[in-house]
C-alpha positions in Angstrom: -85.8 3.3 -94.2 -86.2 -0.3 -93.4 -82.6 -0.6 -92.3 -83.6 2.4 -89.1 -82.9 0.8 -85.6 -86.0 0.9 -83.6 -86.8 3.6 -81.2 -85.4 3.4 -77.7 -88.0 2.9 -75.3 -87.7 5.2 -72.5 -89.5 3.1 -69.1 -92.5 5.0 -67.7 -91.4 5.3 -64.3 -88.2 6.7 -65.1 -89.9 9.8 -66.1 -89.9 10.6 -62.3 -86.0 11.0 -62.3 -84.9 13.1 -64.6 -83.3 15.4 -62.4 -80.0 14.7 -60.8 -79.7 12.6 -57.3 -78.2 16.3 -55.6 -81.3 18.2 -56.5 -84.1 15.5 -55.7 -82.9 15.0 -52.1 -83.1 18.4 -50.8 -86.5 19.0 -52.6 -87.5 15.7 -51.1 -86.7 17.1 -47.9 -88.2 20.6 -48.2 -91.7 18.9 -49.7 -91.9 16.3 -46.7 -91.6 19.5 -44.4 -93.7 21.8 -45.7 -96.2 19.2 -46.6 -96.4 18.0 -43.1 -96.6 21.2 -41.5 -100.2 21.9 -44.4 -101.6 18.4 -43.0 -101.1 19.5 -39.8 -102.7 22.8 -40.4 -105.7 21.5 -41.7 -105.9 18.3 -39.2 -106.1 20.6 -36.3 -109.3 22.3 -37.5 -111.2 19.3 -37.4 -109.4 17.2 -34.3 -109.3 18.3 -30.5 -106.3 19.8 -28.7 -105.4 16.7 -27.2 -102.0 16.5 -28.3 -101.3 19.8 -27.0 -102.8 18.9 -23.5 -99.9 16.4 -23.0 -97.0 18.2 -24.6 -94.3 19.8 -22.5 -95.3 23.7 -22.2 -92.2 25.9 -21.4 -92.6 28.0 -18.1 -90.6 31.0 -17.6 -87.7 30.2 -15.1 -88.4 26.3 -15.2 -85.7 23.7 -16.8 -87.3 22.3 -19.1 -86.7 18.4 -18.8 -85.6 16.6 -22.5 -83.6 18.6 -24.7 -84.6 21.8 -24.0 -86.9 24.4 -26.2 -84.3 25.1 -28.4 -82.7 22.2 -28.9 -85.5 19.8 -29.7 -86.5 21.4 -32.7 -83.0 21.2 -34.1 -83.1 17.9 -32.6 -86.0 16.7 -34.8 -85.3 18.2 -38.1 -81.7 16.3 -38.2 -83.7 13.1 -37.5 -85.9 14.0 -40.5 -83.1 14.6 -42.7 -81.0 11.4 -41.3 -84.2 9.4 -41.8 -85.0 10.6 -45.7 -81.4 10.8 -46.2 -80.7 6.7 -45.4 -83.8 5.8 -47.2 -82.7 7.6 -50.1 -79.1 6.2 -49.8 -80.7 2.8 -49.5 -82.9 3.5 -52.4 -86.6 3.2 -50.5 -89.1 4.1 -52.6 -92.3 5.5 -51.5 -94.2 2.2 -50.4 -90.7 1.4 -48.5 -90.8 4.6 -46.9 -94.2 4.9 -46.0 -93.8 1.1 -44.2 -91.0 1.9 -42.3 -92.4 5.6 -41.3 -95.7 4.1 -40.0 -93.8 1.3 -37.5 -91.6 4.1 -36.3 -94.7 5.9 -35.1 -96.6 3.4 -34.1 -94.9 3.2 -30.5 -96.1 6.7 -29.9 -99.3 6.4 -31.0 -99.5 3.4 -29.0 -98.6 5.3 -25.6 -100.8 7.8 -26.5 -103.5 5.9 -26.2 -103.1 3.4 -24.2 -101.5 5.9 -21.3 -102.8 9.5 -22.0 -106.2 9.0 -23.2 -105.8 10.3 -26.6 -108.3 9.3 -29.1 -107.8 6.3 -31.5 -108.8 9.6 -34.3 -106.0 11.4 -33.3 -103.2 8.8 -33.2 -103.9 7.6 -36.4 -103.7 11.5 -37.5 -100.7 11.7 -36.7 -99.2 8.7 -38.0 -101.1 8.9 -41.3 -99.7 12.8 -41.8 -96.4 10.9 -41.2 -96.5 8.4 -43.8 -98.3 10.5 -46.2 -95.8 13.8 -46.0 -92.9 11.6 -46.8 -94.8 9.0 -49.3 -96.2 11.3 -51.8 -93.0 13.6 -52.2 -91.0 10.1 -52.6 -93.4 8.6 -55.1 -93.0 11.7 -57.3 -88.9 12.0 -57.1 -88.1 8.4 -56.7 -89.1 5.6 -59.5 -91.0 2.8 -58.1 -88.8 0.1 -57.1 -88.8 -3.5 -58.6 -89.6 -5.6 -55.8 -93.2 -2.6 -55.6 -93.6 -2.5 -59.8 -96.2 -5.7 -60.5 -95.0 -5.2 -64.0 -91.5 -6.1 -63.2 -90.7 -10.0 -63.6 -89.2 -11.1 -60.3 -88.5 -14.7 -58.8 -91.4 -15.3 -56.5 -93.9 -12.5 -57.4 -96.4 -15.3 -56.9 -95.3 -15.0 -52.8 -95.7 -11.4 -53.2 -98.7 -11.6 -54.7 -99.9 -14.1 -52.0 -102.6 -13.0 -50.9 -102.8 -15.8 -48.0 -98.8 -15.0 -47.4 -99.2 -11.8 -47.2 -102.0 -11.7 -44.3 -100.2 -14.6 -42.7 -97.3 -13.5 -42.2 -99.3 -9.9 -41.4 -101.2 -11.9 -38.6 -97.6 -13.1 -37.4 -96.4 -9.7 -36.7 -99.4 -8.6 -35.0 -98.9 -11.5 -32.9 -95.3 -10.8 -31.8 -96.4 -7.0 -31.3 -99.6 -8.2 -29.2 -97.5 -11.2 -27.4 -94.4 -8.6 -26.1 -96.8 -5.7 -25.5 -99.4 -7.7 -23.4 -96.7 -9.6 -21.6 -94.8 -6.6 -20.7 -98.3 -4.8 -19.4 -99.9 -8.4 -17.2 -96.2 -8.5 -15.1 -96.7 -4.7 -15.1 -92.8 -4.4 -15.6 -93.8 -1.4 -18.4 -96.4 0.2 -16.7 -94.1 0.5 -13.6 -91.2 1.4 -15.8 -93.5 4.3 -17.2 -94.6 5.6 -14.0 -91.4 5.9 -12.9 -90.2 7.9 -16.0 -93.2 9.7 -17.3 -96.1 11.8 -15.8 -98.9 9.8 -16.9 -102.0 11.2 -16.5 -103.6 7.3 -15.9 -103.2 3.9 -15.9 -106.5 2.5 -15.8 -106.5 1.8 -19.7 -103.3 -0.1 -19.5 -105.0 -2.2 -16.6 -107.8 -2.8 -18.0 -107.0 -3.3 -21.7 -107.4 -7.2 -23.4 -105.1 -9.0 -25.9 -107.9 -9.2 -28.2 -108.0 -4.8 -28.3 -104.6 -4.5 -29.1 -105.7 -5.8 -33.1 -107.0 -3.1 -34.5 -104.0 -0.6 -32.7 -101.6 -3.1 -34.2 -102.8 -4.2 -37.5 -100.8 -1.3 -39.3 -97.9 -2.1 -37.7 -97.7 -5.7 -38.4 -98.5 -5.3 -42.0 -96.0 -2.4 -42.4 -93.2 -4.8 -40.9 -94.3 -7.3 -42.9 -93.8 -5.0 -46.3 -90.8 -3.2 -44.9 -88.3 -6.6 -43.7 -90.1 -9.6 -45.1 -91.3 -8.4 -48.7 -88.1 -6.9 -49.9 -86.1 -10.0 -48.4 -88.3 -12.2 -51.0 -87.7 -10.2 -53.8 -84.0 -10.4 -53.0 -83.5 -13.8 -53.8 -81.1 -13.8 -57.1 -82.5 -15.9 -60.2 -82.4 -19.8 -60.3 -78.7 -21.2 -61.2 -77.7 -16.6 -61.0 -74.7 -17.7 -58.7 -72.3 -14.4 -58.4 -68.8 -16.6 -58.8 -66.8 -15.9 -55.6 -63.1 -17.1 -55.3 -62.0 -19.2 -52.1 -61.3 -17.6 -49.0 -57.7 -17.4 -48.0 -56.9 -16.4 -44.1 -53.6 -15.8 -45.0 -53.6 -13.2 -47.6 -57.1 -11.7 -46.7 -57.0 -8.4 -45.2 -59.1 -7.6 -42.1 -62.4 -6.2 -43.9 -62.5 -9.1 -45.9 -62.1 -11.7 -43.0 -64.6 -9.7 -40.9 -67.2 -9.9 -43.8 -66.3 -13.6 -44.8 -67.0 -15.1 -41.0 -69.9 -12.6 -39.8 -71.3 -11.2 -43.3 -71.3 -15.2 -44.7 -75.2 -15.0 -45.6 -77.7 -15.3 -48.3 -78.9 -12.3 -50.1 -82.6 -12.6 -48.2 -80.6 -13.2 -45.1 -78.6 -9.7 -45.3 -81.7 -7.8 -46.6 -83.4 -8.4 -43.5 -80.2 -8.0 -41.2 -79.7 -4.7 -42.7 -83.4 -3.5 -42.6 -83.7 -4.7 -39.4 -81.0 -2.6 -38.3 -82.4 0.6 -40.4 -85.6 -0.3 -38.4 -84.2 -0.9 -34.7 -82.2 2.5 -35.1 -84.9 4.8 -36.3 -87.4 3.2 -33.9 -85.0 4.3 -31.2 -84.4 7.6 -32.6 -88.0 8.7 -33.3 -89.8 7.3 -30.2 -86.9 9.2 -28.1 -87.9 12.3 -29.7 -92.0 11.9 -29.7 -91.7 11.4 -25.9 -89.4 13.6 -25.0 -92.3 16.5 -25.9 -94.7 14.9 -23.5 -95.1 16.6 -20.0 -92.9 15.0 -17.2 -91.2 12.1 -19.6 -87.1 11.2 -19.8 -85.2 10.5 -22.2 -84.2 7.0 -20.4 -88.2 6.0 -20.3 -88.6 6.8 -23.5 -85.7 4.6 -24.8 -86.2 1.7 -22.3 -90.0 2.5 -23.9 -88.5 2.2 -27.7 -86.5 -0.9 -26.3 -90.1 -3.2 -25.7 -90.6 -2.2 -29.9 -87.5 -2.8 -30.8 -87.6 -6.4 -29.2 -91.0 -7.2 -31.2 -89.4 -5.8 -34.4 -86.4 -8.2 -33.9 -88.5 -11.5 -33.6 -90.1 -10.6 -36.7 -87.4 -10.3 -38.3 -86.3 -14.0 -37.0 -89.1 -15.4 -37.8 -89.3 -13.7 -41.6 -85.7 -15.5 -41.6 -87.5 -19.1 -41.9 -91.0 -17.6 -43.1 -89.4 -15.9 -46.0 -87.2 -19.0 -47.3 -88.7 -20.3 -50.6 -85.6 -21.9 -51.8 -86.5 -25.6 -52.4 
């Protein structure tokens, strides 16, 4: 009896993977669907028909513009797989996921009320129903990742527990998002850009609107890209003196993949964290905002993406500036 090995400890959070990888992602799928469609049933019997005064409404014998009735639901449901897919590929978990959700729908909500005169109650329906529809199926298929898990020992948890480098580096998103958006509006190169590409009902909030308003419309977005690109690219810092041993690099025997990675892949660990989330980001920022406003009435594809293109710019300089921010090497 006293010679038994001591019981094997199974970790709590593993519980929430017990069944296999091939069976998890299409449930995940399914449950962010049919979850989203229940939010949405129950949203719109307490918000206004706004959304559905702006949206594209097929005509008999019109082309529709975009890509077409059919096509755009089809459309949309492969961007919800690609979407859950690469996150689950790229093992997101649910506070992941829900970040990089909310910045992707952000830009609509955005145009929505700055352009179209939806309510600030709506907007934020809809990108709450967002994050939450894909968050809560994640958080019960996927185990919490490290860098998420307080319980889990990291180098620098006491950045990421940070309260004052958290909400700085917060602030500093907010800034970018406010500095590009505001600048882009004053020389009214994207208002004119969005006249000539959408059928906006007015313009008279975009005129009118002050640096200082665009806070509270940006405030999820900045701390989102803060947890999405700069959090993760903390927590990826290896171990002090944990150097993975790499041999020398030799042009002449290396094949093409490895020269390619050695003279354009050459970075810290933080440094490609945040080059490839930034990537994950720029792509799906594209990809959703092109869909949202292709079901508005009058828009194009091409304003929408030159529209996703302003985002994807302020995304970008975060990410920059999380490349210094984020160093804590000494």
């Amino acid at each position: 009896m006293a010679d038994r090995p001591p019981p094997t400890v199974v970790p709590r959070a593993s519980r929430r993977a017990r069944l296999p990888s091939f069976v998890r992602l299409p449930m995940l799928i399914i449950l962010n669907i049919c979850l989203q469609s229940a939010l949405w049933t129950g949203a719109e019997n307490v918000l206004s028909h706004e959304l559905g005064a702006v949206s594209k409404v097929p005509r008999p014998g019109q082309e529709q513009e975009g890509f077409g009735e059919l096509t755009e639901p089809i459309v949309r449901l492969v961007s919800k797989i690609a979407l859950v897919s690469v996150a689950w590929k790229l093992r997101y978990d649910y506070f992941d996921i829900g970040a990089l959700t909310a910045v992707i729908n952000i830009p609509f909500a955005f145009l929505l009320t700055t352009f179209y005169n939806i309510s600030l109650l709506t907007a934020a329906a809809h990108v709450a129903i967002e994050v939450i529809s894909i968050a809560l199926p994640t958080y019960l298929l996927r185990p919490i990742a490290d860098i998420n898990n307080p319980a889990v020992p990291i180098r620098n948890r006491y950045l990421l527990n940070s309260f004052q480098v958290s909400w700085s580096n917060t602030a500093l998103a907010v800034g970018v998002y406010a500095t590009v958006l505001y600048s882009s509006l004053q020389t009214n190169w994207l208002t004119i850009f969005l006249i000539n590409h959408f059928d906006l009902p007015s313009v008279e909030l975009a005129h009118d609107v002050q640096a200082a308003t665009f806070i509270p419309k940006l405030l999820v977005a900045g701390y989102a890209t803060k947890a999405f690109l700069l959090d993760p690219a903390i927590g990826a810092q290896p171990e002090t003196g944990a150097v993975t041993p790499v041999g020398p690099f030799e042009p002449a025997t290396a094949t093409l993949p490895q020269t390619l990675k050695h003279n354009f892949w050459f970075f810290s660990r933080r440094t490609r964290t945040l080059i490839q989330r930034s990537a994950v980001l720029s792509t799906f920022l594209l990809a959703n905002t092109v869909l949202r406003g292709a079901t508005l009435e009058g828009s194009e594809i091409a304003g929408s993406a030159g529209y996703a293109g302003v985002w994807i710019l302020a995304a970008n300089i975060c990410a920059a500036w999380f490349v210094w921010t984020g160093d804590a090497d000494p």
